[in-house]
C-alpha positions in Angstrom: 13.2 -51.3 -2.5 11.9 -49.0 -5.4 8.7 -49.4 -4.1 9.1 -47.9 -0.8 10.9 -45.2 -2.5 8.2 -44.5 -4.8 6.1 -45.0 -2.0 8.2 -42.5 0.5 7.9 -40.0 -2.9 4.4 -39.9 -3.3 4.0 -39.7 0.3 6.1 -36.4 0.4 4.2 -35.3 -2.8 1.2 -36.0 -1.4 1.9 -34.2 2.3 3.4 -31.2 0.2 0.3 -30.6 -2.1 -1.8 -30.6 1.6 0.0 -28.4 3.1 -0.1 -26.3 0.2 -3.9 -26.4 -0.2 -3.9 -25.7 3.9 -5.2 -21.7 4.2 -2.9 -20.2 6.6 -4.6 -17.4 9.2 -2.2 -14.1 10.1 -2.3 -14.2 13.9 -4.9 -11.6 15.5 -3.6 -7.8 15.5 -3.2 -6.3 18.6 -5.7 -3.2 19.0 -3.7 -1.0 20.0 -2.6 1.9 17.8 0.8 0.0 16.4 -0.3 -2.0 14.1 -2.9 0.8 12.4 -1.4 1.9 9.4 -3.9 4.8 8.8 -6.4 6.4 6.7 -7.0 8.0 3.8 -10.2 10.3 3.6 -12.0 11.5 0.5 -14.2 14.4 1.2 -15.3 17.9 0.2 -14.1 21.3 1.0 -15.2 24.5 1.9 -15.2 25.7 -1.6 -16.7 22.6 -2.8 -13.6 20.8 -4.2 -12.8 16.9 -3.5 -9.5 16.1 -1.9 -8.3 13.0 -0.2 -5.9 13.3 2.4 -3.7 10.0 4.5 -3.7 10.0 7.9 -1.6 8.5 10.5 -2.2 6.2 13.4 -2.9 8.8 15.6 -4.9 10.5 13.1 -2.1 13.7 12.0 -2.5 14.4 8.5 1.0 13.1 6.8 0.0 14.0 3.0 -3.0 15.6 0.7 -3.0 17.2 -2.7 -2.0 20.6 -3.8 -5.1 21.2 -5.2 -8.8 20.0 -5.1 -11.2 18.5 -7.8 -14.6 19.4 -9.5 -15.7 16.1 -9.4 -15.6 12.5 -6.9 -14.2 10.5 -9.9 -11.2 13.3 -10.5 -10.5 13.2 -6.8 -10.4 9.4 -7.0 -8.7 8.9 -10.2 -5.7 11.0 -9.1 -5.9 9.1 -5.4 -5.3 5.7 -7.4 -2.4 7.8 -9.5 -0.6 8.1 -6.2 -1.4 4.9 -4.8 0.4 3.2 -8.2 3.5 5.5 -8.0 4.6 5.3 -4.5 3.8 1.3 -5.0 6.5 1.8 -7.7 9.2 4.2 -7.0 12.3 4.5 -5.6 12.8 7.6 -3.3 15.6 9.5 -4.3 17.0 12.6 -2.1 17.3 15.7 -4.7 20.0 17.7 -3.1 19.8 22.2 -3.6 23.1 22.2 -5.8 20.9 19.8 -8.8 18.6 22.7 -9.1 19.1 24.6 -11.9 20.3 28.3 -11.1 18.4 31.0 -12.7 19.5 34.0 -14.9 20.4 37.0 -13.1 
């Protein structure tokens, strides 16, 4: 009896550690526009600065910098800055009364 539990146990193993090894394929995307996340462009402006800017599906520009940069690498370098924070952070809604009132 042990043995065909040992043997039912390294059969489960053994199926387990296959199915494991087994590379699993994402079904096709469709081509329509529904499953296109976007872009993001790098490119240089009329005054010569890089900027990047995302755009949607349907190609509407949804977010760019405030400012451009002197070199590719700058642009770049503050792209992957983005990238990492909005990987990381939690959105939080800052409401008009949290603003600190000024002087008169």
């Amino acid at each position: 009896m042990s043995k065909i539990v040992r043997g039912l146990a390294l059969s489960g193993a053994l199926a387990g550690l296959v199915a494991a090894c087994i590379p699993t394929v994402a079904p096709a995307q469709p081509k329509d526009k529904k499953g296109d996340v976007g872009t993001v462009e790098v490119y240089k402006d009329k005054a010569g600065d890089y900027r990047w800017r995302v755009k949607d599906a349907d190609g509407k520009v949804i977010a760019m910098p405030p400012k451009g940069y002197d070199t590719k690498d700058d642009c770049l370098k503050a792209l992957a800055v983005v990238k990492t924070t909005l990987g990381k952070a939690r959105v939080t809604e800052v409401k008009e009364d949290a603003e600190p009132k000024k002087d008169k």
